[in-house]
C-alpha positions in Angstrom: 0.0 0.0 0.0 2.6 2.4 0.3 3.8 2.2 -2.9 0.4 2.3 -4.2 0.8 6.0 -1.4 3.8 7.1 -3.0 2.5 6.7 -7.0 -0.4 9.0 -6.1 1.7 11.2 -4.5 3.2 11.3 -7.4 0.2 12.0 -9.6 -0.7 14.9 -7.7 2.4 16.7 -8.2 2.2 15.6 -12.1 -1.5 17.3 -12.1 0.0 20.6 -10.7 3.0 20.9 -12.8 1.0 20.4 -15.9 -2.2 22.3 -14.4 -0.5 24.5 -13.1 1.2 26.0 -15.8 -1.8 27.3 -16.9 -2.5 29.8 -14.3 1.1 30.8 -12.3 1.1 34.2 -14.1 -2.9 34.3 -13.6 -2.5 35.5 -9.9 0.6 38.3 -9.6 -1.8 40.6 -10.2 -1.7 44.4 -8.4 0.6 45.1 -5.8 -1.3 45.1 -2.3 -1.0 47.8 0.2 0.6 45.8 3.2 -1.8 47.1 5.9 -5.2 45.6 3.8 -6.4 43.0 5.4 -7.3 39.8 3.4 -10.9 38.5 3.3 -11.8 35.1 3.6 -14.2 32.5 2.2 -14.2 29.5 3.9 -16.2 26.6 1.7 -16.7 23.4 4.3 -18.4 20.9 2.9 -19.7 17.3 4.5 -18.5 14.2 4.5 -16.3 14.7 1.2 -13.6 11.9 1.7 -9.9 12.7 0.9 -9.8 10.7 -2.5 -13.6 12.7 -4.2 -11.5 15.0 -6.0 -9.9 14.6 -9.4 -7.1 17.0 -7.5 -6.5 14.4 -4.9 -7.1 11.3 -7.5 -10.4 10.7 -8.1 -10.6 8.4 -11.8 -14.3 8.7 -11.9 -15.8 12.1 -10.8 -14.4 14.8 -12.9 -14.1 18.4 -9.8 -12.7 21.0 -12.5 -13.2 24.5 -11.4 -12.1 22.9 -7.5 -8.7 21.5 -9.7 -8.5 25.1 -10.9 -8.6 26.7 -8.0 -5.8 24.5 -6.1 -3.7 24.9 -9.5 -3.5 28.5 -8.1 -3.1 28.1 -4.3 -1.5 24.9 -2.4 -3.1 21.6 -1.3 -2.1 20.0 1.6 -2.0 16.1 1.5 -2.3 15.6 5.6 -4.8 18.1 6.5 -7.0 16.2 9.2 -10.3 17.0 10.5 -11.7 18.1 14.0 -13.6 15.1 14.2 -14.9 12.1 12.4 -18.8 13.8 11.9 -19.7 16.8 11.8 -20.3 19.0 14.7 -17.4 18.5 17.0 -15.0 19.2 13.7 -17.3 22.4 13.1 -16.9 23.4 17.0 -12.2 22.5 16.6 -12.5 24.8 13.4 -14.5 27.7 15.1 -12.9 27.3 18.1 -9.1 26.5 17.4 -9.8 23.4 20.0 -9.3 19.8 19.8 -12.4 17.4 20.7 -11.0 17.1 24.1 -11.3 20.4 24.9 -14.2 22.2 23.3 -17.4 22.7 24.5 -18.9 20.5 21.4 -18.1 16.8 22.2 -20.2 14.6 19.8 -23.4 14.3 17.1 -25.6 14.0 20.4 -28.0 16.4 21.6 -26.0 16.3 25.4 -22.8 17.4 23.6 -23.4 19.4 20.2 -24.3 22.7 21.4 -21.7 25.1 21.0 -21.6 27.2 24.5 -21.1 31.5 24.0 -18.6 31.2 26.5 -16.5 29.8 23.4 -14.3 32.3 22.0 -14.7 31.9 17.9 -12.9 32.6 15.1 -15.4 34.9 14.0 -15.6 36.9 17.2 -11.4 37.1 16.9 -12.0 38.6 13.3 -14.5 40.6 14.2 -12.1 42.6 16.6 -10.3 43.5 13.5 -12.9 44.9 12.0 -14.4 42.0 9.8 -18.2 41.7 8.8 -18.5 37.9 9.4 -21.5 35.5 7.7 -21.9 32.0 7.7 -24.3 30.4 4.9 -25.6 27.2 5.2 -25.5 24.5 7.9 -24.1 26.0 11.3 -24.8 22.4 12.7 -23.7 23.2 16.5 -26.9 24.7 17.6 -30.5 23.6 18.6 -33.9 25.5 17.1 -34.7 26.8 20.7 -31.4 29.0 20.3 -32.0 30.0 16.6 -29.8 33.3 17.2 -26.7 30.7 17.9 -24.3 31.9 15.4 -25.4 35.7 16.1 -24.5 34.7 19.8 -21.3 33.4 18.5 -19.6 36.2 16.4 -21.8 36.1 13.0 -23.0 39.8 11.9 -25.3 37.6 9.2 -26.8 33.9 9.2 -29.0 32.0 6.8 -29.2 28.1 7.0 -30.2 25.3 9.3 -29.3 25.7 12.6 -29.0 21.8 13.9 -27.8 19.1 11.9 -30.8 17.2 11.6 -32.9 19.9 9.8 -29.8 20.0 7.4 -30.4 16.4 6.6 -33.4 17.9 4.5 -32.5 19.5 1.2 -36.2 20.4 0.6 -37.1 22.0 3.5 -40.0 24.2 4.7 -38.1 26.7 6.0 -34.4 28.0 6.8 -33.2 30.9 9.1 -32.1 34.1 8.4 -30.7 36.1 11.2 -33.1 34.0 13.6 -36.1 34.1 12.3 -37.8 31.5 10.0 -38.0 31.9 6.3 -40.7 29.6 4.3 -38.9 27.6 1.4 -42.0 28.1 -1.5 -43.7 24.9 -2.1 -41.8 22.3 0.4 -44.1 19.9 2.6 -42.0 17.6 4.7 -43.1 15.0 7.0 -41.8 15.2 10.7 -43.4 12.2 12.3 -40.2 9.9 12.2 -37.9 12.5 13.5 -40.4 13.5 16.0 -40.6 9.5 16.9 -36.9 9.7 17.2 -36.3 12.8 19.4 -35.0 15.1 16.9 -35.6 19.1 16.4 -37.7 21.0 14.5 -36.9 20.9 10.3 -35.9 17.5 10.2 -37.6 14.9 8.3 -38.5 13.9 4.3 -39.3 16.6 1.8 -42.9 15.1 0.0 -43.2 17.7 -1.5 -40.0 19.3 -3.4 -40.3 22.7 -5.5 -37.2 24.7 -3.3 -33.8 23.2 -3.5 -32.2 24.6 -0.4 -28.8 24.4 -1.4 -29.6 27.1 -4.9 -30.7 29.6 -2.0 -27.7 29.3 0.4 -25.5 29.7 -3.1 -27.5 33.1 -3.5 -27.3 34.3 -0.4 -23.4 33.8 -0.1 -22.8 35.5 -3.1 -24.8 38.3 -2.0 -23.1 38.5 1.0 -20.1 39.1 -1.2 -21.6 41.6 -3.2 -22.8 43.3 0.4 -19.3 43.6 1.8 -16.7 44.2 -0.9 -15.6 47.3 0.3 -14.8 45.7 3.9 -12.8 42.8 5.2 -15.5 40.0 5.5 -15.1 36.6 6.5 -17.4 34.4 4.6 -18.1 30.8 6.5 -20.2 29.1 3.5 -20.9 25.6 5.0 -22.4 23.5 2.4 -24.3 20.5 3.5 -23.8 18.2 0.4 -22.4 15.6 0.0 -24.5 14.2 3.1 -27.4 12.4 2.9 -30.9 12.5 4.0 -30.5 9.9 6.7 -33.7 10.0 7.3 -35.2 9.5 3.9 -32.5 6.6 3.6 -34.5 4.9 6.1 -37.4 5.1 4.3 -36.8 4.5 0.8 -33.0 3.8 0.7 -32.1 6.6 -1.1 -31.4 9.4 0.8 -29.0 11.4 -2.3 -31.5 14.0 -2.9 -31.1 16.6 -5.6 -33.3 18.0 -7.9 -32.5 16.0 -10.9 -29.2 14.1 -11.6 -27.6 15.9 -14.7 -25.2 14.5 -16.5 -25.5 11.6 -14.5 -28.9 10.8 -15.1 -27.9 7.8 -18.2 -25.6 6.1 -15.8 -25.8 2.7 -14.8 -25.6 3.4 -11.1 -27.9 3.2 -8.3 -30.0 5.8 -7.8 -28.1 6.9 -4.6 -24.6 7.0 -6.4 -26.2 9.3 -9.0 -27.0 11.6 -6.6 -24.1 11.1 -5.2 -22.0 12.3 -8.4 -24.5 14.8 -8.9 -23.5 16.4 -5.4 -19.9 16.5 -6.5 -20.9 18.3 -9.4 -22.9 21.2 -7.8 -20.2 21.8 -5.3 -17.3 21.9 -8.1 -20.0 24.9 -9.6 -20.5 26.5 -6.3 -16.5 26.8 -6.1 -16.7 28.3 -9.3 -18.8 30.9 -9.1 -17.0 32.1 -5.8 -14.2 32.5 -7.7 -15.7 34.2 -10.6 -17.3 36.6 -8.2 -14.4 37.4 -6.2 -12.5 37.9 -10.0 -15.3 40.4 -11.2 -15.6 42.5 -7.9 -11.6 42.7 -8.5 -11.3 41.0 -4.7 -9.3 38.3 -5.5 -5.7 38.9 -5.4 -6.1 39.4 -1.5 -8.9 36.9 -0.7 -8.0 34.0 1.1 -10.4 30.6 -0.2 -10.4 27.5 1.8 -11.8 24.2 0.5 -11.8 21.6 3.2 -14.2 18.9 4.3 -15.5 18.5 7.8 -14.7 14.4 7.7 -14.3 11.7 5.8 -16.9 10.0 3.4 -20.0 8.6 4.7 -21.9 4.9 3.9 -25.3 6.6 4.6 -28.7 6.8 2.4 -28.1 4.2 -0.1 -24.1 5.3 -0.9 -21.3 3.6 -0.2 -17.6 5.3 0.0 -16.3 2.1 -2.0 -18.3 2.8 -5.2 -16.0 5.8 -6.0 -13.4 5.1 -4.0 -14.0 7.9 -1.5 -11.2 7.5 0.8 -8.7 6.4 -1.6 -6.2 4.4 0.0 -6.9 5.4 3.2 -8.4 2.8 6.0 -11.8 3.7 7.4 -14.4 6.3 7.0 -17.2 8.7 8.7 -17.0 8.1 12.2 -13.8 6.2 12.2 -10.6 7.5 13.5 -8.2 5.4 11.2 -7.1 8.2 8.3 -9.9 7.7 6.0 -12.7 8.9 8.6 -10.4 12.1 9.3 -8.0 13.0 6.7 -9.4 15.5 4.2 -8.9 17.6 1.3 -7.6 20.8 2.4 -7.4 23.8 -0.6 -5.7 27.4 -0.2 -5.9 29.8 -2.4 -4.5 33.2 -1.7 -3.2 34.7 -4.7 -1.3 37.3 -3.3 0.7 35.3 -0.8 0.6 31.9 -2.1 2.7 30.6 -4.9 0.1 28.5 -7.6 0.6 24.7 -7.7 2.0 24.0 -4.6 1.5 20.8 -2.3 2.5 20.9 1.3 3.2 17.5 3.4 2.7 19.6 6.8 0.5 17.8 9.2 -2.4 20.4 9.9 -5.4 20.5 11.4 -8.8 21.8 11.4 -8.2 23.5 14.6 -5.3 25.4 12.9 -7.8 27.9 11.5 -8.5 30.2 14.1 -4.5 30.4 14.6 -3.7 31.1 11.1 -6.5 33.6 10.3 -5.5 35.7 13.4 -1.9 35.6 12.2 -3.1 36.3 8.7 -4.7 40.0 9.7 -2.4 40.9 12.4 -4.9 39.1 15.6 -4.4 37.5 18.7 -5.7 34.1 19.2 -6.8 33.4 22.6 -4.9 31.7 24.9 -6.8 28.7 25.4 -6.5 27.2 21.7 -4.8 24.0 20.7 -4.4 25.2 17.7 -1.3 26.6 15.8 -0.8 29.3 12.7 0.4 27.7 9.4 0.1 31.0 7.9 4.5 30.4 7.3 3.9 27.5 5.2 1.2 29.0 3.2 3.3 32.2 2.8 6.4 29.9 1.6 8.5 30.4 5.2 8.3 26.7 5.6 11.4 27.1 8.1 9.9 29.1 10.5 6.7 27.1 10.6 6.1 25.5 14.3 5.0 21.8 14.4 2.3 20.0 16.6 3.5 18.4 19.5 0.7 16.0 19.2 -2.8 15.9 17.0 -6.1 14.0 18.8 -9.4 13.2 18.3 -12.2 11.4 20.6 -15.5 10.5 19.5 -18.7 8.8 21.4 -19.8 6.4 19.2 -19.5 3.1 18.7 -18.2 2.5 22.3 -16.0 5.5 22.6 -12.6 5.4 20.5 -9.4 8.3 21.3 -6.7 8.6 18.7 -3.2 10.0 18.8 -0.8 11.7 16.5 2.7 12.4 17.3 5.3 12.8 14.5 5.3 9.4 12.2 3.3 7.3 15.2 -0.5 7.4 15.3 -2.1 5.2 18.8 -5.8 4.2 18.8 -7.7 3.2 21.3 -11.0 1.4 21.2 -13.8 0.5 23.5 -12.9 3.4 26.2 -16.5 4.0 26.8 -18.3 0.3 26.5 -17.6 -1.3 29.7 -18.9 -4.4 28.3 -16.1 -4.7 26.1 -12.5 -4.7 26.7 -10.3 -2.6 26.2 -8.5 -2.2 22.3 -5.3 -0.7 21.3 -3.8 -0.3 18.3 -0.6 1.3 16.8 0.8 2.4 13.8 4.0 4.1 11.9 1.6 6.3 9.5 4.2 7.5 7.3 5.5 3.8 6.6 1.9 2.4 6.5 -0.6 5.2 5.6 -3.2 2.8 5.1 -2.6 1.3 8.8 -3.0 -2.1 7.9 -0.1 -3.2 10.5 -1.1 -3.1 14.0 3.1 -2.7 15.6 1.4 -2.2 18.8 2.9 -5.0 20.4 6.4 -4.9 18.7 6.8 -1.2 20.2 5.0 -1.4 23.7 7.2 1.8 24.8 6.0 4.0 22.1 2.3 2.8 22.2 2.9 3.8 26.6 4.4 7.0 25.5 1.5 8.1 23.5 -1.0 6.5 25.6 0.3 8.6 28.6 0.7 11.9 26.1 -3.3 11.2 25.1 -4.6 11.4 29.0 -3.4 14.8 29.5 -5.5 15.8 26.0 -8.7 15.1 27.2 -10.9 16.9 29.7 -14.2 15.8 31.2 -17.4 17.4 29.5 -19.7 18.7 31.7 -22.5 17.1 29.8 -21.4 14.3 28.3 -18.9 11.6 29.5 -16.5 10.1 27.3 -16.1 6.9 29.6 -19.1 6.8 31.3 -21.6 5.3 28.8 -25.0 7.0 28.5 -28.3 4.8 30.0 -29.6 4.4 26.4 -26.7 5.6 23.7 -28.0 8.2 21.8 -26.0 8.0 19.2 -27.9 5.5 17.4 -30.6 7.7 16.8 -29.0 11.2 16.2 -26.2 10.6 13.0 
């Protein structure tokens, strides 16, 4: 398997040499007054695995305007997410925190809502004078507290506020700035996520006239068009490629989009037709940002992100295998082997960052907050795990600091903790299922990326080392345990 590593390695450098060319005197355009701070667009998308891009090797699925924009910034071939679903990663990116220390812990009511104690990227921005808007699913709130991002740093919100409503593409409303806003012509029936505990907006569209994700692409490039004169930070969370789990229950197919394109003639199943069809809208939503940005003549000194919250998910019918989501990276949504958190990360800035480039740094998701503060002369807070790779965007590769450690802890499937530190990666299994014993595993990640050789017990010191290292990461949530299992696990009914 590592060869099999190092041959795609090798591809994606061959894609930006010869992609590249195309567009390295594209982005040297006007000179930039030094004290003019950059915006930033921030496109997260869910549960796009780290091998869905023709960038990052995808045979089938052709992604070219998302090629063209990393053929002008740099990719990063070991970005890893916050988490393994979604809204702990969302909570380590707005809140430069690891899942053992912020305030969201898991996909469960108990530990999803983001408290306003939190100090957010948006709020750090904001005290540089940034207008700050996120589009789309904000996925760390509940519909009792619709004003959650407002309460969090946002000047302007329109989306679903909890997960679950974002598992409806079709629904009858969204929020804007708190308040609900009727999507013409959608019916959706509740009674199964009502049966199964969940909030307000979740459910399956019957009837299907507004396609939710054609109004949050509006509405972000209005926002653009609202705040071109300022420094804005744009957080435009798409909630595609997900599934409608809930619809996947029903009818098995829970890839819904309005029709399936060029897709439609396929021999596929239904749900991997959708499936490609998702792939295809984001790869237009990414261009349109950047033809936006190019007309309003904002682009030279806007920073875009493309990054995915986790890895791929097996969920309404889809399966990660059919397009070979991951790649040739073990595991996926909701594991913590590599393919459940290593992502495509994309960053284009053309007035920093050189076109074509591919960085091998280790980074995570709760690097964000870190960088952008760097980027426009901030000060994170104290309090963050997180660590500015603004140097190795900017080309200083020498001065950029490394991670002492990376980890992750999710809730699920008995409770599982992973560890990062240089070329060793430790996982642990079971931590919160008394009724199963303990399970740890070890591996040299660089050797075997694909982790398909347990070492742990040919190297019983390292795996102590990095067992010790991983109790001092993790602190107790007030809410939710990580090793005290729940009465009834609620994970089961709240994905």
């Amino acid at each position: 398997m590592k060869k099999e590593y190092l041959i795609r390695q090798a591809l994606v450098l061959v894609f930006f040499i010869v992609v590249g060319r195309g567009f390295s005197q594209t982005n040297q355009g006007g000179k930039l007054n030094e004290n003019e701070k950059p915006n930033i667009v921030f496109i997260y998308v869910d549960d796009l695995g780290y091998g869905d891009l023709s960038c990052f090797g995808q045979k089938t699925l052709k992604t070219p305007n998302i090629d063209k924009l990393a053929s002008k910034g740099m990719i990063f071939t070991q970005h890893y997410a916050g988490s393994s679903v979604c809204a702990p990663s969302r909570a380590a990116m707005l809140t430069g925190k690891h899942t053992g220390h912020t305030s969201v812990r898991g996909n469960s009511p108990e530990g999803q809502l983001l408290e306003t104690n939190e100090t957010t990227v948006a709020d750090v921005l904001k005290s540089k004078g940034y207008v700050t808007g996120v589009v789309g699913k904000w996925g760390v709130g509940n519909d009792p507290l619709p004003d959650d991002p407002a309460r969090n740093g946002f000047d302007h919100a329109y989306g679903y506020v909890n997960m679950w409503h974002a598992h409806n593409f079709f629904p009858e409303f969204l929020y804007r700035n708190g308040k609900k806003e009727v999507q013409a012509g959608n019916k959706t029936d509740w009674s199964y996520a009502y049966e199964k505990g969940m909030k307000e907006g979740a459910g399956v569209a019957k009837i299907k006239e507004t396609y939710a994700i054609d109004k949050l692409r509006a509405d972000a490039l209005q926002f653009i068009e609202d705040n071109k004169k300022k420094p804005f930070f744009l957080y435009y969370c798409l909630n595609i490629p997900h599934t409608n789990n809930e619809a996947g229950y029903f009818t098995g197919d829970g890839m819904e989009v309005p029709n399936y394109g060029e897709f439609a003639n396929k021999e596929w199943p239904n749900p991997e037709k959708g499936f490609a069809t998702t792939i295809s809208i984001i790869d237009s939503c990414v261009a349109e940002i950047d033809e936006k940005l190019a007309k309003l003549g904002i682009a030279d000194n806007t920073i875009v992100v493309f990054v995915s919250d986790n890895g791929p998910h097996n969920e309404g019918g889809h399966t990660s295998k059919f397009f070979d989501s991951n790649g040739i990276y073990r595991g996926d949504k909701r594991d913590l082997y590599e393919g459940g958190i290593r992502v495509p990360l994309i960053v284009k800035w053309p007035a920093k960052i050189k076109p074509a480039s591919v960085s091998n740094t280790p980074v995570a998701t709760w690097d964000f907050l870190s960088t952008f503060a760097d980027a426009v002369g901030a000060k994170a807070p104290k309090n963050v795990d997180g660590i500015s790779f603004l140097p190795t965007l900017v080309g200083k590769d020498s001065q950029q600091k490394a991670h002492k450690y990376l980890y992750w802890e999710f809730y699920e499937l008995g409770g599982r903790q992973a560890i990062r530190v240089g070329d060793w990666k430790y996982i642990k299994f079971n931590v919160r299922d008394k009724s199963k014993a303990i399970v740890e595993e070890l591996y040299n990640i660089v050797e075997d990326p694909s982790e398909t050789k347990n070492v742990f017990s040919a190297n019983p010191k390292k795996a102590k080392e990095l067992s010790n290292l991983m109790k001092t990461a993790h602190t107790e949530h007030h809410l939710i345990s990580l090793f005290t299992p729940d009465e009834k696990e609620v994970e089961t009914r709240f994905k």
